[in-house]
C-alpha positions in Angstrom: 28.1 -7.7 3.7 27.8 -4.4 5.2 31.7 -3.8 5.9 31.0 -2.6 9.7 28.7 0.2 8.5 26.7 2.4 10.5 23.5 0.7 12.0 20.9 -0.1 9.1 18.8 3.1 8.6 14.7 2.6 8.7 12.2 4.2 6.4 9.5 3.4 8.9 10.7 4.5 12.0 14.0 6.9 13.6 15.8 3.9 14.9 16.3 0.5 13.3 14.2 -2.1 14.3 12.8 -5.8 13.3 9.9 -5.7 10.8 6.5 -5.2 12.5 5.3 -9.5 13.0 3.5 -11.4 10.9 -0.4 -10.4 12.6 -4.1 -11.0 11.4 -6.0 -8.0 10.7 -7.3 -5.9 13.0 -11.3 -6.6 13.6 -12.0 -3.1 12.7 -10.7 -3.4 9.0 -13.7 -5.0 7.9 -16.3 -2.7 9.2 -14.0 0.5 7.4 -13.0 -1.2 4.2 -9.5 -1.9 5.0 -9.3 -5.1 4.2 -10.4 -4.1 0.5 -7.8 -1.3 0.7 -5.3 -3.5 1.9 -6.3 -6.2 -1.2 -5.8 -3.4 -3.9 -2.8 -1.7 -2.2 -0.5 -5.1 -1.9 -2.2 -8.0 -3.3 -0.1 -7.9 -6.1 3.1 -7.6 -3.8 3.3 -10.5 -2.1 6.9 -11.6 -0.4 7.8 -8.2 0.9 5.5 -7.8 4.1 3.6 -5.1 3.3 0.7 -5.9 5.0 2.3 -6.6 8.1 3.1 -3.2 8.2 -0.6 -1.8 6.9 -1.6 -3.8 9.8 0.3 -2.6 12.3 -0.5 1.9 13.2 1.6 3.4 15.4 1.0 5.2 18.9 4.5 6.7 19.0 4.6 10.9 17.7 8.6 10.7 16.4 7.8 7.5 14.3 5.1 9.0 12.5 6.2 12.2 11.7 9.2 10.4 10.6 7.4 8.6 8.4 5.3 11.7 7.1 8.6 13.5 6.6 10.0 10.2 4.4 6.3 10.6 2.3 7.2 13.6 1.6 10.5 13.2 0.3 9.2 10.2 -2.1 6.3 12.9 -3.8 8.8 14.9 -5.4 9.4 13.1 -8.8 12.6 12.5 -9.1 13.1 10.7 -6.0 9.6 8.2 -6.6 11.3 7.5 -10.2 14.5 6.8 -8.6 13.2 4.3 -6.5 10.8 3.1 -9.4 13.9 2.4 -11.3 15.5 0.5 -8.0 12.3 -2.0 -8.0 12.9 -3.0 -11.5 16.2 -4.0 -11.1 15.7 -5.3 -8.1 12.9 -7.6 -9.4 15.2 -8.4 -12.6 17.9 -9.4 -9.7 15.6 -11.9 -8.2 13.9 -13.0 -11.4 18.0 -14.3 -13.0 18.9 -16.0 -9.5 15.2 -17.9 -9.2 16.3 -19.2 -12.5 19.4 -20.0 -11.1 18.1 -21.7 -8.2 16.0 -23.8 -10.8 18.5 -24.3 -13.9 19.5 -28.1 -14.1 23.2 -27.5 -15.6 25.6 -25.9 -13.7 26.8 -23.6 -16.0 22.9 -22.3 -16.7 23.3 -22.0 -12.9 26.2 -20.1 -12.9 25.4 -17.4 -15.9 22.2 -16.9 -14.2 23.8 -15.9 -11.0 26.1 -13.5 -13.0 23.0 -12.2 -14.6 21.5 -11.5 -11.2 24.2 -10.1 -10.4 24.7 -7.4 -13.1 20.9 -5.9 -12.1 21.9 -6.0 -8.2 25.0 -3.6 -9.4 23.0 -1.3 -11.3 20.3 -1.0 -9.2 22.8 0.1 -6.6 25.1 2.7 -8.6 21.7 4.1 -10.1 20.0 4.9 -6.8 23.2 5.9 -5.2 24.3 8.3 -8.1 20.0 9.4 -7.8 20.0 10.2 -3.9 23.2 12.2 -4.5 22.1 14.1 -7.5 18.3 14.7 -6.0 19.4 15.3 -2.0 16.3 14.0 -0.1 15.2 16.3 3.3 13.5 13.2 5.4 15.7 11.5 8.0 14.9 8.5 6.5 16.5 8.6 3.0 19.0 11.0 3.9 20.5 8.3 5.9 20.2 5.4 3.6 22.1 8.2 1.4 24.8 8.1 3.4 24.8 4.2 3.7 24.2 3.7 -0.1 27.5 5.9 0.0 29.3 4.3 2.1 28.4 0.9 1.2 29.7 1.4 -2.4 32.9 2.6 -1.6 33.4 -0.4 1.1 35.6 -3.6 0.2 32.5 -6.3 -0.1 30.6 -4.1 -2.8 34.2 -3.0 -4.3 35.1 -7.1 -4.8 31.4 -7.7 -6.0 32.2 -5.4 -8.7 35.6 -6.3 -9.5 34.9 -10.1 -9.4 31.8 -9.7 -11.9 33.8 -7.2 -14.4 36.4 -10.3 -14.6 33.8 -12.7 -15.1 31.6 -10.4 -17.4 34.7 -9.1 -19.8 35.8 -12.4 -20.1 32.6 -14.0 -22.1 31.9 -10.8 -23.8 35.3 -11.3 -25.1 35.1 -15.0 -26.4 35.2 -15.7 -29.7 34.4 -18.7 -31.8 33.7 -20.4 -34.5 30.2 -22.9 -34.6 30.3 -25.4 -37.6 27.3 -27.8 -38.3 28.1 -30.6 -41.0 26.3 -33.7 -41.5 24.7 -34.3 -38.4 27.8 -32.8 -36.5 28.3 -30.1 -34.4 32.0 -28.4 -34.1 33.3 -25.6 -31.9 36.8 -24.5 -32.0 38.5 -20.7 -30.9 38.3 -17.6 -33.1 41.4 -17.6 -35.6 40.3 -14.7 -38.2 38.2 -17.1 -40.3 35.4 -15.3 -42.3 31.9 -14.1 -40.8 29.7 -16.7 -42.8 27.3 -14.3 -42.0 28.3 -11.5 -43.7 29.8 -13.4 -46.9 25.9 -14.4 -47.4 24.6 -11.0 -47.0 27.4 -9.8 -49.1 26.2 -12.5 -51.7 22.3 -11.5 -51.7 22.9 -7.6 -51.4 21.8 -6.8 -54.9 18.3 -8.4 -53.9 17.9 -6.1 -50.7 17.3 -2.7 -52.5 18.4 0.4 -51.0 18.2 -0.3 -47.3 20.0 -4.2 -46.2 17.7 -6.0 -44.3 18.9 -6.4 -40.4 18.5 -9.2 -38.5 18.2 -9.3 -34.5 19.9 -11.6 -32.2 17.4 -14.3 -31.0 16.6 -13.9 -27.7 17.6 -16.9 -25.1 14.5 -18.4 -23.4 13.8 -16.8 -20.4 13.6 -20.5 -18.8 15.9 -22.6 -16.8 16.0 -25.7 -18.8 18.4 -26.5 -22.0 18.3 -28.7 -24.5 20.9 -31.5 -24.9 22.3 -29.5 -27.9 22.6 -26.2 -25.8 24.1 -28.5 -22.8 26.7 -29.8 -25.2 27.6 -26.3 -26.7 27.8 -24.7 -22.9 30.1 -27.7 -21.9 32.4 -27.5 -24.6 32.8 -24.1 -24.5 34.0 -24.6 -21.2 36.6 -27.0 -22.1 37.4 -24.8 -25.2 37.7 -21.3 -23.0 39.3 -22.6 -19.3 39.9 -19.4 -17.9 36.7 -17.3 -18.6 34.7 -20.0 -16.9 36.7 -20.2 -14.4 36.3 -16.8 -13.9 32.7 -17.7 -13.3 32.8 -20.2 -11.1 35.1 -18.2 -8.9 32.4 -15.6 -8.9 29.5 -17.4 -8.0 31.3 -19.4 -5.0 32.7 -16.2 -3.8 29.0 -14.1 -4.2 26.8 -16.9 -3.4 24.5 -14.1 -1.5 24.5 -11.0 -3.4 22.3 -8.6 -2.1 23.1 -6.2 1.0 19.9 -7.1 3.3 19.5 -3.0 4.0 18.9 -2.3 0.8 16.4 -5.3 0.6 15.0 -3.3 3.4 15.1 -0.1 1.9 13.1 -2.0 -1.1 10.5 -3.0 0.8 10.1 0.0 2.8 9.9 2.6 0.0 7.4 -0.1 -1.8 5.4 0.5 1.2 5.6 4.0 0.7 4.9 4.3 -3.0 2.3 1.7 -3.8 0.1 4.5 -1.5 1.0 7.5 -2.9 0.3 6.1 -6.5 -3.2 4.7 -5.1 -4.0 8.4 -4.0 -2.1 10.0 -6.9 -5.4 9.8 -9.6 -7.4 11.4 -6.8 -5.7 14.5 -6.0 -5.4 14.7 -10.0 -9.0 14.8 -10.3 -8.3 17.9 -7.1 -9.1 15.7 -4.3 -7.1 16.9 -1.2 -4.8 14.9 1.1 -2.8 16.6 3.9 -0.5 15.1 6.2 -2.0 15.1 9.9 -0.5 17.1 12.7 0.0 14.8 15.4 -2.0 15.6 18.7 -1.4 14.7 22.4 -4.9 15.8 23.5 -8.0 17.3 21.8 -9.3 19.1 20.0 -8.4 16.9 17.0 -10.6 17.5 13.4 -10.2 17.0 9.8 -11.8 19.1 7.1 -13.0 17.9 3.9 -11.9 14.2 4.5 -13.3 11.3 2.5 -14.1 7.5 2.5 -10.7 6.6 0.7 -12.1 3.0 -0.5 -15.2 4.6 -2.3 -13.4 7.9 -3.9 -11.7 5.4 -5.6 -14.1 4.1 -6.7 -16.3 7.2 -7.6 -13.4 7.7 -9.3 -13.5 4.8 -11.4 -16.7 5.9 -12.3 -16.4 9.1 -13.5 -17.4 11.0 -10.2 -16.2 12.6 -7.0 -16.5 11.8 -3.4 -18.4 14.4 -1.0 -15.9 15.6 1.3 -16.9 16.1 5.6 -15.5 17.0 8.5 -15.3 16.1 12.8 -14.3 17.7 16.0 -13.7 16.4 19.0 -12.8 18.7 21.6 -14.4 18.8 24.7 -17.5 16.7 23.3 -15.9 13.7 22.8 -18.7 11.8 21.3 -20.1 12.1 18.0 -23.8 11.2 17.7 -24.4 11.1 14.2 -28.3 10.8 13.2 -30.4 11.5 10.1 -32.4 9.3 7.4 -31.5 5.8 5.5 -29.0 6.2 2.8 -27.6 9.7 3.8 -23.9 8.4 4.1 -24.0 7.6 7.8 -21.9 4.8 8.0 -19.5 6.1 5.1 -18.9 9.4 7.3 -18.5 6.5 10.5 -15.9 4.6 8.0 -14.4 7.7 6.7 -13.3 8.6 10.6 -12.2 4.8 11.5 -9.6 5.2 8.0 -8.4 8.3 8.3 -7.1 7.8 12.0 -5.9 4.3 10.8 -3.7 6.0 7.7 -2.9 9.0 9.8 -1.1 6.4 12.4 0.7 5.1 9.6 2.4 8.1 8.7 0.7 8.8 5.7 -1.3 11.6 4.2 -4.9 11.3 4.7 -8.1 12.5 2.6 -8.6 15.9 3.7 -7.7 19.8 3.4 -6.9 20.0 7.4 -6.5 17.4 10.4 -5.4 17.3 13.4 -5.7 14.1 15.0 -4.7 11.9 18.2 -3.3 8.5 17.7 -5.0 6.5 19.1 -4.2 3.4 22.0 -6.7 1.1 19.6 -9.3 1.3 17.5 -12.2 -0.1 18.8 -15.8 -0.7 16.1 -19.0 -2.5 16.4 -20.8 -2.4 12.6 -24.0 -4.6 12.2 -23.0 -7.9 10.9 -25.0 -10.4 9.8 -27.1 -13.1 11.8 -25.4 -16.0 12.0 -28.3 -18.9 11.8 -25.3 -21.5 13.1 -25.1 -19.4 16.6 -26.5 -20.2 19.7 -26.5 -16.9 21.1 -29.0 -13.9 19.8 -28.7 -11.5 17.4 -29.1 -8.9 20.6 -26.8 -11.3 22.9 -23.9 -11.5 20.5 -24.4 -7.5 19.8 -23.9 -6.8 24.1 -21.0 -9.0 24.2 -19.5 -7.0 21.4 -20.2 -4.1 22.8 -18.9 -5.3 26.5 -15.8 -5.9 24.7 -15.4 -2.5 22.9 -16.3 -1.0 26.5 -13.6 -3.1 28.6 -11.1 -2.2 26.2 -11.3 1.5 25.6 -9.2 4.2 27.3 -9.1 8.1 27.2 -6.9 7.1 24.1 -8.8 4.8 22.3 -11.1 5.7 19.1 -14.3 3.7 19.6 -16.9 3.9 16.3 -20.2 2.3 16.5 -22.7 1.9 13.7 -26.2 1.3 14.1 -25.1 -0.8 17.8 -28.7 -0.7 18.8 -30.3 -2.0 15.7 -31.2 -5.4 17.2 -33.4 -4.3 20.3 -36.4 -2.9 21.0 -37.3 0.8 20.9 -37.3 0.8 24.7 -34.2 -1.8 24.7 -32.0 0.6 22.8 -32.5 3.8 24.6 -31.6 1.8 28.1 -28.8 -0.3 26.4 -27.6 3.5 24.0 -27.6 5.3 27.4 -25.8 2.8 29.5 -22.8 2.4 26.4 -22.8 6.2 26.3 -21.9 6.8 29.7 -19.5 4.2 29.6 -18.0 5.8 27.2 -18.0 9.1 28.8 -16.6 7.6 32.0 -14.0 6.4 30.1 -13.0 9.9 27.8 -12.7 8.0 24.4 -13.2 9.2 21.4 -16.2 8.4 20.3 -18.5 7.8 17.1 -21.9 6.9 17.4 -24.6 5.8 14.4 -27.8 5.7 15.6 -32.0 6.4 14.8 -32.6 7.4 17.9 -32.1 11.4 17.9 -32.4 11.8 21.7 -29.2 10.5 22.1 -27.7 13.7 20.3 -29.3 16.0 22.6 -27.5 14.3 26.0 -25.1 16.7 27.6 -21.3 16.4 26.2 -22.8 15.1 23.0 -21.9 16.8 19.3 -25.2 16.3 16.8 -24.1 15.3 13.7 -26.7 15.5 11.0 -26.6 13.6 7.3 -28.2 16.2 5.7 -31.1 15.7 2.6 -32.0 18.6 -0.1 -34.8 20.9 2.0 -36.2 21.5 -1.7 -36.1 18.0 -1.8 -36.3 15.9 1.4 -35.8 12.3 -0.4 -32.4 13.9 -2.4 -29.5 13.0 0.0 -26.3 15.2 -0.3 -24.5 13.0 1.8 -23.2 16.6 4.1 -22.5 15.4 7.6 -22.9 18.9 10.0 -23.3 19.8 13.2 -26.4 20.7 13.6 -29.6 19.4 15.9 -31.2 16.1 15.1 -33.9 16.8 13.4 -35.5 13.3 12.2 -39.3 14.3 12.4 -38.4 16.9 10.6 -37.4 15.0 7.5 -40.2 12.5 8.4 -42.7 15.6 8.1 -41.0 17.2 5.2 -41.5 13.4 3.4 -44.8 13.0 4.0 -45.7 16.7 2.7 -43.6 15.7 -0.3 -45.7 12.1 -0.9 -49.3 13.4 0.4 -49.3 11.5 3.4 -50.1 14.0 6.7 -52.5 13.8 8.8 -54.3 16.6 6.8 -53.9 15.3 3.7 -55.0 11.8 4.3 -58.0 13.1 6.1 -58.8 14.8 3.1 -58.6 11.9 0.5 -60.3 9.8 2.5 -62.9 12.0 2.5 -63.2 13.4 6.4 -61.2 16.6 6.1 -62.6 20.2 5.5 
């Protein structure tokens, strides 16, 4: 179909390749809400891949700043309506040949496939005459541009057209007449006889008032199946107009496949594309930030301001705004992150796990600022729940996660555990968090730890990161994650001033103090 035309440009990476394959979701999704992300994002676009290609981050620099550069391109209005307007047509296209493929007459089969057709040719001539009109900068769509351009002028899409203008000017041009009498249908060419129509409008004018009434045309059902009446009328017109449906069955057995498979492609693709930039879109409305990450070979790597992306939308929903944090890694390359219960711990864990997910997708991220590594795999242990069906411990099936995470990880992976050490005993944890933190210093990955244990923050190469609480108000979290010393006791202390329950104060109540 494509005429010998350049090699098929790629919205997801500089050089054509195959689709990323068909994969199951990465185990980390769960633990940072991808998997609900992915749900709302293509759930309701099934057929196109989508997912294979949410699933699937890349490690390569050129691909993703490809990618960013294509994001771009498809923010500036015209360009996202342009492609809007492709995926309507497009899904009118393959809504007229699914009936086609359904129909039971052949000449419901046929019109159909004309039908189909006609929205495959304007989808094409719009976005063409769009991308030339509205110039994009990316790579990407410059060089589907220059296909689209090349494509249209070529002798496959140059028949297409011709053969359906034929087809298409010959029924818009039949005329005849329809005559029902006693039980009896008859159809017979045009010769100049009278429009009933009119005569009976003509008749009942002076009833109409000022303004005639009009009446629309009734609208064909939008199913494949025909009455035996319709059947008869569609067959005899046949016989009654030889050439015009011939001109359709030439058509159809000379355009069985209609579409150009790059610019099914370039569908899917920019689908990709758009569904995320309208998922952020209500966000930065409400003057949530999103940048697109510079890509970095080593550390220091950060972001500023960046958000859980799954519960700002939902926030959102509700009327309110995610609290924006930030990481560093630079030569600390682990994150200890302490403080109390309920002080948006394991959001600011998940918030770290998405954004270097999205950023190795090529897409903007929640953020003001971020520079980040791509990393080799993404490597998470979250609590999950006790399985009363498994032979092995809660603590046994944590270590063999956690042996896994270890064996896996490089100096390029992102490893992000929450709470790891929940299951053991005080003096368990602290051998079992030490061992696991050298590990993963030996190794040099990035690293995010959750934990209650605050001496872990205070290990050498370690960054304290501290959810903070009101100090007015020690039980008001304000969900701030910053570097600061772990201070647990602290909030313990500040607590128990706050609810009468020191040492000194229940000495006193109880009647021993001073």
């Amino acid at each position: 179909m494509n005429d010998g035309l350049a090699v098929t440009p790629s919205l997801l990476q500089p050089a054509h390749g195959p689709w990323p394959p068909q994969r199951e979701q990465p185990s980390y999704f769960r633990d940072f809400l991808l998997d609900e992300l992915e749900s709302v994002l293509f759930g309701s676009q099934a057929g196109f891949g989508l997912e294979r290609v949410f699933r699937s981050p890349l490690a390569d620099t050129s691909a993703v700043e490809h990618r960013q550069s294509v994001a771009r391109d498809l923010e500036r209005e015209p360009l996202a309506q342009s492609f809007r307007t492709l995926f309507q047509w497009m899904e009118a296209m393959r809504a007229r040949l699914d009936r086609s493929r359904r129909a039971s007459h052949p000449w419901q089969r046929r019109l159909f496939h004309l039908q189909g057709a006609d929205a495959y040719l304007r989808a094409v001539e719009e976005l063409a005459a769009d991308l030339a009109k509205h110039p994009p900068e990316s790579v990407g769509l410059r060089r589907y541009g220059e296909y689209l351009e090349a494509y249209t002028r070529g002798l496959a899409f140059s028949q297409l057209r011709q053969d359906w203008q034929k087809a298409h000017s010959a029924l818009v041009g039949l005329r005849y007449t329809f005559r029902v009498h006693e039980g009896r249908l008859a159809l017979r060419a045009y010769e100049g006889e009278p429009d009933y129509g009119r005569l009976v409008v003509e008749t009942f004018r002076p009833f109409f008032g000022p303004e005639p009434p009009t009446w629309k045309d009734p609208t064909p059902s939008h199913g494949p199946w025909l009455n035996h009446v319709e059947e008869w009328v569609l067959d005899h017109l046949a016989l009654l107009f030889p050439e015009a449906f011939r001109l359709v069955e030439a058509f159809c057995d000379a355009h069985a496949e209609i579409a150009d498979p790059a610019l099914v492609q370039l569908e899917a693709e920019a689908r990709f594309f758009l569904t995320y930039l309208e998922f952020v879109a209500p966000m930065r409305s409400a003057g949530l930030r999103f940048v697109y990450p510079e890509v970095a070979e080593e550390p220091p790597c950060f972001a500023e301001e960046a958000f859980d992306l799954v519960l700002g939308a939902k926030l959102l929903g509700e009327g309110g705004l995610p609290v924006g944090n930030g990481f560093r890694f630079d030569s600390a390359r682990v994150l200890v992150v302490t403080g109390p219960n309920q002080g948006g711990k394991t959001t600011y864990a998940r918030m770290i796990g998405q954004v270097h997910h999205l950023a190795a997708l090529g897409l903007p991220v929640p953020g003001s600022a971020a520079r980040l590594l791509l990393p080799d795999a993404i490597l998470s242990h979250f609590e999950a729940r006790e399985n009363p069906e498994e032979l092995k411990s809660k603590l046994e099936e944590d270590l063999l996660r956690l042996r896994d995470v270890l064996e896996r990880a490089t100096d390029r992976s992102l490893v992000v555990l929450n709470e790891p050490f929940a299951s053991a005993t005080l003096l368990d944890a602290r051998l079992i968090g030490g061992f696991v933190l050298d590990e993963i210093q030996l190794k040099r990955a990035l690293a995010v730890v959750v934990t209650f244990l605050d001496e872990f923050a205070r290990l050498p190469g370690m960054r304290s990161m501290v959810a903070e609480v009101d100090p007015s108000d020690p039980a008001r979290r304000t969900f701030r994650v910053r570097e600061r010393p772990a201070d647990g006791k602290a909030y313990a202390l500040a607590l128990a001033k706050k609810h009468g329950l020191t040492y000194d104060a229940l000495l006193r109540r109880l009647g021993g103090g001073g």
